[in-house]
C-alpha positions as CSV (number, residue, x, y, z in Angstrom):
1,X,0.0,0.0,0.0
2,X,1.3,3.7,-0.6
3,X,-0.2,6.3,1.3
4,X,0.7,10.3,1.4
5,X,4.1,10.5,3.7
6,X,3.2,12.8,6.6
7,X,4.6,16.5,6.5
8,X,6.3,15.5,2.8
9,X,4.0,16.7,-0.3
10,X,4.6,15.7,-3.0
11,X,5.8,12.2,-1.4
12,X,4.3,8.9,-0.9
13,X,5.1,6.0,1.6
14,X,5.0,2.5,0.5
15,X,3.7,0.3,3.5
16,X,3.0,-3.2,4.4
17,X,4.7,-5.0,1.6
18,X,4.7,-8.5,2.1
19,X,4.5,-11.9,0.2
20,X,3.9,-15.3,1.9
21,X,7.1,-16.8,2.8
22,X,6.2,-19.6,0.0
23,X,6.1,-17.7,-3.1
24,X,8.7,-15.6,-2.0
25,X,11.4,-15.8,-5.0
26,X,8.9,-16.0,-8.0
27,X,9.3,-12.3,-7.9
28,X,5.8,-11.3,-6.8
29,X,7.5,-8.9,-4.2
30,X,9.2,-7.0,-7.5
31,X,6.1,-6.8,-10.0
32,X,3.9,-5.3,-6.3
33,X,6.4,-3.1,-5.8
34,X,6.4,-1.8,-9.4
35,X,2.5,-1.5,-9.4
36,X,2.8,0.8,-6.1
37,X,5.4,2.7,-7.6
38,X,3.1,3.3,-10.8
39,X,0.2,3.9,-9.1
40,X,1.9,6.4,-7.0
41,X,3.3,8.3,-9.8
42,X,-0.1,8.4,-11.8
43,X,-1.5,9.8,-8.6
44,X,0.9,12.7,-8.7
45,X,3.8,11.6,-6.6
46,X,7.0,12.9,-7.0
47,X,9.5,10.7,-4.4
48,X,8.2,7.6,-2.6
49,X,10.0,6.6,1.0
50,X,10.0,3.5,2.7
51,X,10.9,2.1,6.4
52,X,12.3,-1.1,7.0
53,X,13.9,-2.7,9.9
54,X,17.7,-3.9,8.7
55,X,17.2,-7.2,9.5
56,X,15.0,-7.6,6.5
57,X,17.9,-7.8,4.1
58,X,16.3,-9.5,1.3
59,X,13.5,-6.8,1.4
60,X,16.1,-3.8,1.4
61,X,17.8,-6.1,-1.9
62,X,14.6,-5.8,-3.3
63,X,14.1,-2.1,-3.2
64,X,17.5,-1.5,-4.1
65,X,17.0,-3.5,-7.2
66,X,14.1,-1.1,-7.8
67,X,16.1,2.0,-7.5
68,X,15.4,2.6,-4.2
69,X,18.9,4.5,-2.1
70,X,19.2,4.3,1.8
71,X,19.4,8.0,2.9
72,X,19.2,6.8,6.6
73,X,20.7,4.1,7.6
74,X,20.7,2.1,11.4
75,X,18.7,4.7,13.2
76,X,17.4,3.2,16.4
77,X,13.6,1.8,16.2
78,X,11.5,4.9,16.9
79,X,10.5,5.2,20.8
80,X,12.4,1.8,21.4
81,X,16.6,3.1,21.0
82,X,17.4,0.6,23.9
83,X,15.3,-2.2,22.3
84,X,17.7,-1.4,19.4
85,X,20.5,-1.6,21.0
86,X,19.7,-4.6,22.9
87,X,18.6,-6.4,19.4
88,X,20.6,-4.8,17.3
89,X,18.0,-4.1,15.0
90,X,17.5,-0.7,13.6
91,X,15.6,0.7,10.8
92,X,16.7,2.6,7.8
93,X,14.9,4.9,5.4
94,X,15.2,4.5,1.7
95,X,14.0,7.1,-1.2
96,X,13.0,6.8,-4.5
97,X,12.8,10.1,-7.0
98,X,9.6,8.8,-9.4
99,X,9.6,11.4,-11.7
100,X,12.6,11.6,-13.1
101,X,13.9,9.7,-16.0
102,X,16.4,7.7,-14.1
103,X,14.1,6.6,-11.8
104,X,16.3,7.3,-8.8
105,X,16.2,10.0,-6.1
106,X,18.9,12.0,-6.9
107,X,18.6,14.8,-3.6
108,X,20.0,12.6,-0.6
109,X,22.7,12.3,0.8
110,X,23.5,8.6,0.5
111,X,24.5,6.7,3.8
112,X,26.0,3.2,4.5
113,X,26.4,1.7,7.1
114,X,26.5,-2.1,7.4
115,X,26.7,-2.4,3.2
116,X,23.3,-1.1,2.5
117,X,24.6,0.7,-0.2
């Protein structure tokens, strides 16, 4: 789901992506994520950002392989820093520009930490 990101017009936030653990693979995750990422941009969107949690690698592979870039990377879990501490688990920001022909954001400030590059 894509929703408008709060306090960023102009900018959408994809949500609650998820495919059942067996047809993960068959690239169902890819071809939703495309579909958002149109919708979104026939709706008027200019950037999309997502949240994830950097244990979910193969998700963050994913949206790299859909142009997605992390411009914030292993900030503790909001409300919960000594949770993330504890677990190391943190979660990191990435941004996509959708208008542009690239299909990449090209404003942030790219940040790496742990090889989310």
């Amino acid at each position: 789901a894509a929703q408008a990101a709060e306090g960023q017009p102009g900018c959408c936030q994809l949500l609650r992506l998820s495919v059942d653990r067996r047809c993960r693979g068959l690239g169902f995750g890819r071809r939703l994520t495309r579909r958002v990422l149109e919708f979104a941009r026939e709706s008027g969107c200019r950037e999309c950002v997502l949240y994830t949690s950097t244990v979910q690698q193969p998700a963050i592979r994913l949206y790299l392989a859909q142009g997605f870039r992390v411009t914030r990377d292993a900030e503790p879990m909001p409300r919960l820093a000594l949770l993330s501490w504890v677990t190391n688990i943190y979660v990191c920001e990435l941004r996509l520009g959708l208008l542009d022909a690239g299909n990449s954001y090209e404003g942030a400030r790219v940040i790496g930490r742990g090889g989310h590059q």
